[in-house]
N, CA, C and O atoms as CSV, one atom per row, in Angstrom:
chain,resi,resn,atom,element,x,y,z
A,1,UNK,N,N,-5.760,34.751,17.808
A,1,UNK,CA,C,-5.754,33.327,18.080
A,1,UNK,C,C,-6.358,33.035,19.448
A,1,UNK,O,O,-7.281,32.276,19.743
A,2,UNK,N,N,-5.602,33.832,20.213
A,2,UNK,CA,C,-6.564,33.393,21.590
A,2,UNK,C,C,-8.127,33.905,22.123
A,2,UNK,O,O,-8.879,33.654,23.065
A,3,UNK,N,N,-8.120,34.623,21.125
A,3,UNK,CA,C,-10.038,35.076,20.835
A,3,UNK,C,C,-10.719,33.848,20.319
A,3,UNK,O,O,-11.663,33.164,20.716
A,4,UNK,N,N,-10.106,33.819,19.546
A,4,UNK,CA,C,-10.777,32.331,19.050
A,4,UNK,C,C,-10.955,30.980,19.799
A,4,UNK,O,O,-11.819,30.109,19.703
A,5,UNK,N,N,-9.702,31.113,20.677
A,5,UNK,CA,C,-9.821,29.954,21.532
A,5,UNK,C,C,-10.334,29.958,22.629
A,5,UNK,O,O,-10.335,29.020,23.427
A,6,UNK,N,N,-10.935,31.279,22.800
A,6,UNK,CA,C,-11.590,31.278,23.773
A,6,UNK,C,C,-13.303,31.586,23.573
A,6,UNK,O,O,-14.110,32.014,24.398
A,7,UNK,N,N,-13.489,31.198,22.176
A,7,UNK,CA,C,-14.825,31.369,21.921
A,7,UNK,C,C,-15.109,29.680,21.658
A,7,UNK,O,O,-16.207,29.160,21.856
A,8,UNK,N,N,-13.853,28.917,21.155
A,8,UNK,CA,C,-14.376,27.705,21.394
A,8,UNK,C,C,-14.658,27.056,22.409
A,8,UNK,O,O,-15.335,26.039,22.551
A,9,UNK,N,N,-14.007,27.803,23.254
A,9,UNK,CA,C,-13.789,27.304,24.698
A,9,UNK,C,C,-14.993,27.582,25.354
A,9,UNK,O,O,-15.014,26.754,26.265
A,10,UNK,N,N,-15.782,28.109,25.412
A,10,UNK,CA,C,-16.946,29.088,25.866
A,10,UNK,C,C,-17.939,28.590,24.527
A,10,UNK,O,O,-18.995,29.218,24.593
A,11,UNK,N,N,-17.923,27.927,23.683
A,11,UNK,CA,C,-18.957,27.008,22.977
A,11,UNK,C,C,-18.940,25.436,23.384
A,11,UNK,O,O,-19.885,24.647,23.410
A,12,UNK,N,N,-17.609,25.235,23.683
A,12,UNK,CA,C,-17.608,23.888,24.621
A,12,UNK,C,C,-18.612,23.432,25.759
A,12,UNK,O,O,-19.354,22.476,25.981
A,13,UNK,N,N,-18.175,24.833,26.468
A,13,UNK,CA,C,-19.065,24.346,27.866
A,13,UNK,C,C,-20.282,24.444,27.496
A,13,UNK,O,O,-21.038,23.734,28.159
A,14,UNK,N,N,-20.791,25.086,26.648
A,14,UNK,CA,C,-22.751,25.052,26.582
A,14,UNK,C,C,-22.866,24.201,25.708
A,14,UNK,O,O,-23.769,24.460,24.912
A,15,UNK,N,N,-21.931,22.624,25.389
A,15,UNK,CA,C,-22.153,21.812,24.295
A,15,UNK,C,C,-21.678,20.785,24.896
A,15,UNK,O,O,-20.768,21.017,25.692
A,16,UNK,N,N,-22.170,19.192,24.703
A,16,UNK,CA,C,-21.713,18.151,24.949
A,16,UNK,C,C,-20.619,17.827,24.294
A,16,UNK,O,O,-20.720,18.053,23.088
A,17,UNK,N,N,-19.488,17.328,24.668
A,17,UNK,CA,C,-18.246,17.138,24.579
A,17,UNK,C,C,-18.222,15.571,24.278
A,17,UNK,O,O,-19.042,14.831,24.821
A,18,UNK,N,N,-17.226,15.074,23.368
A,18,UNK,CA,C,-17.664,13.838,23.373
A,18,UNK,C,C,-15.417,13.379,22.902
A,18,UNK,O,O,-14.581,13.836,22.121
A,19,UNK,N,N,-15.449,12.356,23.902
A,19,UNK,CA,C,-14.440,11.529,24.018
A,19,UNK,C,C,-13.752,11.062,22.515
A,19,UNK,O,O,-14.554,10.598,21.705
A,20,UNK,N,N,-12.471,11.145,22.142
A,20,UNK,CA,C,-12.386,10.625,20.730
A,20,UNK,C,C,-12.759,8.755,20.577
A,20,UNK,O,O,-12.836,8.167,19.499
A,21,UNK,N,N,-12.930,8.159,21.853
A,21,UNK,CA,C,-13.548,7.266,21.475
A,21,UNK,C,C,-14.914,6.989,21.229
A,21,UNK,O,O,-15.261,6.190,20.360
A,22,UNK,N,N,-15.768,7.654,22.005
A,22,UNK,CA,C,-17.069,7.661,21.591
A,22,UNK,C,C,-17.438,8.270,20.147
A,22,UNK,O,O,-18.505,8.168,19.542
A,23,UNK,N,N,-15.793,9.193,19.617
A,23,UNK,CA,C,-16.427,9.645,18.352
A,23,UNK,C,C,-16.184,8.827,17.531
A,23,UNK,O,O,-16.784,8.928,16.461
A,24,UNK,N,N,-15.130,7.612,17.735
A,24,UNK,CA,C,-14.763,6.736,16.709
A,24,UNK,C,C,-15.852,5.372,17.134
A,24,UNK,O,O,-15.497,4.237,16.816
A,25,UNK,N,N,-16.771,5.522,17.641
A,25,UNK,CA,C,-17.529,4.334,18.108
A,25,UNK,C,C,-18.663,5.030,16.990
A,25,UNK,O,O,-18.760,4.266,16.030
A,26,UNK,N,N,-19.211,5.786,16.890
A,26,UNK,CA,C,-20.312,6.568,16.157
A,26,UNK,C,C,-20.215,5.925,14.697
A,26,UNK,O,O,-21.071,5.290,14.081
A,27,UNK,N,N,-18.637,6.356,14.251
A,27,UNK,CA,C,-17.918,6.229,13.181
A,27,UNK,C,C,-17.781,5.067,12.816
A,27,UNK,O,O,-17.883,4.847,11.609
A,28,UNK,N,N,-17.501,3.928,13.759
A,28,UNK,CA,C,-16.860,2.249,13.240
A,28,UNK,C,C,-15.559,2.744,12.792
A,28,UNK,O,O,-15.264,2.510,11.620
A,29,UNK,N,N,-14.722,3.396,13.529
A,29,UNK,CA,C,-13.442,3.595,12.717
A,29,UNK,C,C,-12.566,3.513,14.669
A,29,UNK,O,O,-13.062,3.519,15.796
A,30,UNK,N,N,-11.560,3.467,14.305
A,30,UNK,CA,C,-9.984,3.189,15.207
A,30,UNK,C,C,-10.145,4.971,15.632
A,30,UNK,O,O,-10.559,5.890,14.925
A,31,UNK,N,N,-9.660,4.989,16.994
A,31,UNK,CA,C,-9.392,6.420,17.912
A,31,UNK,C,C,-8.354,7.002,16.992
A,31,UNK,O,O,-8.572,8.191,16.760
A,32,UNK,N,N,-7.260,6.498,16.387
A,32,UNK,CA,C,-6.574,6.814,15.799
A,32,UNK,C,C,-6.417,7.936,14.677
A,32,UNK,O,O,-5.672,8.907,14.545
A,33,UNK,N,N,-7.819,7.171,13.657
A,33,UNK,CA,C,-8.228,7.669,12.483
A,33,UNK,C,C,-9.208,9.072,13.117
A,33,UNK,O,O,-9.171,10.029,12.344
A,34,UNK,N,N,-10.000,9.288,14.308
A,34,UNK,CA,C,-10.282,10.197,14.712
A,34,UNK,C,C,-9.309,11.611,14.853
A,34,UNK,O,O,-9.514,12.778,14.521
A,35,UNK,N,N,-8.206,10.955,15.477
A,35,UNK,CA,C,-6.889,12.127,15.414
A,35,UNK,C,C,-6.618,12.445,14.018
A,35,UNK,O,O,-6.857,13.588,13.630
A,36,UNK,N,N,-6.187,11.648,13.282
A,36,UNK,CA,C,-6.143,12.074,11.806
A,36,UNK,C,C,-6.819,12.754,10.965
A,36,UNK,O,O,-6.342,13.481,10.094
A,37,UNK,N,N,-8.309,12.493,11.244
A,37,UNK,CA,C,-9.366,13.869,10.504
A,37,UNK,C,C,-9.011,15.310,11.446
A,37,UNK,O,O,-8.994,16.384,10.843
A,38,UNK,N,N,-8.751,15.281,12.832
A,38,UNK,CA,C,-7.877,16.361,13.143
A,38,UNK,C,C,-7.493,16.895,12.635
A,38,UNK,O,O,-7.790,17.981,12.135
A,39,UNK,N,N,-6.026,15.751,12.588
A,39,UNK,CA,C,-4.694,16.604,12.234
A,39,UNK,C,C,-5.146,17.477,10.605
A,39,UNK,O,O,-4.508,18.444,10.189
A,40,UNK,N,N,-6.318,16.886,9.902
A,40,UNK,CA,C,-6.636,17.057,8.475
A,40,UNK,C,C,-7.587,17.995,8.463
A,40,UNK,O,O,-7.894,18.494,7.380
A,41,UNK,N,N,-8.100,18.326,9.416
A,41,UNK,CA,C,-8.953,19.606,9.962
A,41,UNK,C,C,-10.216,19.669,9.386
A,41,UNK,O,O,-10.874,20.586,8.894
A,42,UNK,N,N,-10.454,18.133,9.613
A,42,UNK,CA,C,-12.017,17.619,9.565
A,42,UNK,C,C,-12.770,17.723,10.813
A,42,UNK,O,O,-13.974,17.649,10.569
A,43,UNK,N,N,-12.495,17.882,12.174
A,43,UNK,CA,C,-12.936,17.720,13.242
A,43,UNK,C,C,-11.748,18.829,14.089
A,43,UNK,O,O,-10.555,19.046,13.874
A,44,UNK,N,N,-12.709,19.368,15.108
A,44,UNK,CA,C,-11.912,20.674,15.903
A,44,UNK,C,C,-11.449,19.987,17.265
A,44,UNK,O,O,-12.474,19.700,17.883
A,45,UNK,N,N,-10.547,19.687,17.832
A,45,UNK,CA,C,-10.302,19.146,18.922
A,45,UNK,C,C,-10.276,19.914,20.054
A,45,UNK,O,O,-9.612,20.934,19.869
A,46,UNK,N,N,-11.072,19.761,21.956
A,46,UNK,CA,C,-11.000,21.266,22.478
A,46,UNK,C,C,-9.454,20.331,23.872
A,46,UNK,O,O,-9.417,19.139,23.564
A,47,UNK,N,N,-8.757,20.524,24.679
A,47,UNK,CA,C,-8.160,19.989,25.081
A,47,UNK,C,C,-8.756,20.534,26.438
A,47,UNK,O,O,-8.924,21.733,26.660
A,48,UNK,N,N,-9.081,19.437,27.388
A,48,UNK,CA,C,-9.250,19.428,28.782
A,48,UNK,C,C,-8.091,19.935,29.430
A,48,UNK,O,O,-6.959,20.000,28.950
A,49,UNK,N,N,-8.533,20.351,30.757
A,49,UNK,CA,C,-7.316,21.179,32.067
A,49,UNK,C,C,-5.708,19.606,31.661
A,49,UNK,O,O,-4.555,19.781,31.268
A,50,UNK,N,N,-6.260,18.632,31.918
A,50,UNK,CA,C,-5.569,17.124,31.673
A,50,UNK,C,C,-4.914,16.952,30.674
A,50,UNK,O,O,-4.285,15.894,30.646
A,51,UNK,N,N,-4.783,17.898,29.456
A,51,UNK,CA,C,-4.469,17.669,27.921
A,51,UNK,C,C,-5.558,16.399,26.888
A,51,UNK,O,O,-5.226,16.144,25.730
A,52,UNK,N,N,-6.407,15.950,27.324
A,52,UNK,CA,C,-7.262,15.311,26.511
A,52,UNK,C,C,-7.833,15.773,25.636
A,52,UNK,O,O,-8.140,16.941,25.870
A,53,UNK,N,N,-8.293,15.245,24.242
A,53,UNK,CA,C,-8.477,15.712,23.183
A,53,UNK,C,C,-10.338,15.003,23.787
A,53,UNK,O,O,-10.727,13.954,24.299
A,54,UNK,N,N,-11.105,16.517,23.261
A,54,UNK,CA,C,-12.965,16.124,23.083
A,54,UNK,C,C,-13.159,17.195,22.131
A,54,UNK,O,O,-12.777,18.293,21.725
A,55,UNK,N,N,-14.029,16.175,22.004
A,55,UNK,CA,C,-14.382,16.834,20.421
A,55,UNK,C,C,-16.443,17.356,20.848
A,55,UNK,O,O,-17.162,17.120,21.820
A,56,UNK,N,N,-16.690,18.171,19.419
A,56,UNK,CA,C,-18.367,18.756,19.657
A,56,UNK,C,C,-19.236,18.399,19.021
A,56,UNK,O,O,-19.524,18.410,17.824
A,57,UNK,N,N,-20.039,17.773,20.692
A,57,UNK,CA,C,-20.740,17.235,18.980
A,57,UNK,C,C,-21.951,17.417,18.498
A,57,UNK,O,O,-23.013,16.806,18.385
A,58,UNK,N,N,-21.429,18.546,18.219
A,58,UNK,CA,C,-22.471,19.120,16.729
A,58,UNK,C,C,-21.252,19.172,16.138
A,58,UNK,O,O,-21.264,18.045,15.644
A,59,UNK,N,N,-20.236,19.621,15.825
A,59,UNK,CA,C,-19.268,18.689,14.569
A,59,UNK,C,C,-19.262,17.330,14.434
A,59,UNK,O,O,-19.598,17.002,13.296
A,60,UNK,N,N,-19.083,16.679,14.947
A,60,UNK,CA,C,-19.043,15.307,14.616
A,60,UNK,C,C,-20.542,15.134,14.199
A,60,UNK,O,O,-20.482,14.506,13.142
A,61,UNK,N,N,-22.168,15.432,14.566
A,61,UNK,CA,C,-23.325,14.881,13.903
A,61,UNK,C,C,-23.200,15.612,12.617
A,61,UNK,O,O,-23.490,15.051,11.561
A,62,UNK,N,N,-22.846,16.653,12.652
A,62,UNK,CA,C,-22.472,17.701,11.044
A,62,UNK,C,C,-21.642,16.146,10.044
A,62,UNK,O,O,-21.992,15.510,9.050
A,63,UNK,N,N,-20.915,16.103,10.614
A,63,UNK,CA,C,-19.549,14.863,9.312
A,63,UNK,C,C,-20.166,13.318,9.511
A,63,UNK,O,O,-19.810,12.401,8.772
A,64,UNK,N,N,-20.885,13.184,10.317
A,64,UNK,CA,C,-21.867,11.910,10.280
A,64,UNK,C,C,-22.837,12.447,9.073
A,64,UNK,O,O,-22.629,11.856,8.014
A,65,UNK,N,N,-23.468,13.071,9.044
A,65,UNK,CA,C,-24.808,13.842,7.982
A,65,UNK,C,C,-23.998,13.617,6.369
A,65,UNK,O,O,-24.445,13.064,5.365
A,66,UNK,N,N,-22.679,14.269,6.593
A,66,UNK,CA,C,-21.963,14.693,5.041
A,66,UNK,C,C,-21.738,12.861,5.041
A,66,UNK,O,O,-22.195,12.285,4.054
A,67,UNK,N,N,-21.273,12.273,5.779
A,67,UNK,CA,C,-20.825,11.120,5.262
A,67,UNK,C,C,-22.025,9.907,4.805
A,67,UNK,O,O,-21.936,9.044,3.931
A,68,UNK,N,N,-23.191,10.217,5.779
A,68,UNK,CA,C,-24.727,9.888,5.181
A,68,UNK,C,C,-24.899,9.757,4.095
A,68,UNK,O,O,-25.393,8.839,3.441
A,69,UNK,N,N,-24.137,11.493,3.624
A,69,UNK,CA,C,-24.728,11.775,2.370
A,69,UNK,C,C,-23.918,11.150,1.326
A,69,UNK,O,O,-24.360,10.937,0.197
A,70,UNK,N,N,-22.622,10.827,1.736
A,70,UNK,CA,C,-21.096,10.431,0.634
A,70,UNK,C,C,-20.818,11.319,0.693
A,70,UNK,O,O,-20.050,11.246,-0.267
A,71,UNK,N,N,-20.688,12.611,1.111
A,71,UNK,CA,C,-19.556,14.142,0.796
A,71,UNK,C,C,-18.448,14.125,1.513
A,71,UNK,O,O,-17.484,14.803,1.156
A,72,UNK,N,N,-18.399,13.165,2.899
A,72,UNK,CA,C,-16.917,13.020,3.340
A,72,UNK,C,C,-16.276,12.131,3.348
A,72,UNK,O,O,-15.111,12.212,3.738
């Protein structure tokens, strides 16, 4: 587990990080419903030194693309 979290962690920093509001601004959807594809393990959340939830985004343009398409 903590291999893993430390490979996301270390894909974070060489990736733009993006605020769950800027991801629900992309979306037209509530910050809210952003946590909820979370909790539903549609989107990987990385947590700042602060506990803030940012998300990557190359996941989020990945579930923009599927939802383009209708697959999410």
């Amino acid at each position: 587990m903590e291999q893993v979290r430390a490979e996301t962690q270390a894909e974070a920093s060489a990736e733009r990080l993006l605020s769950p509001a800027e991801v629900a601004e992309q979306f037209g959807v509530d910050v809210r419903t952003v946590a909820r594809w979370e909790h539903d393990g549609r989107l990987t959340a990385i947590r700042t030194l602060g506990g803030h939830r940012r998300y990557l985004q190359r996941e989020v343009l990945v579930l923009l693309a599927a939802r383009a398409k209708g697959t999410a």
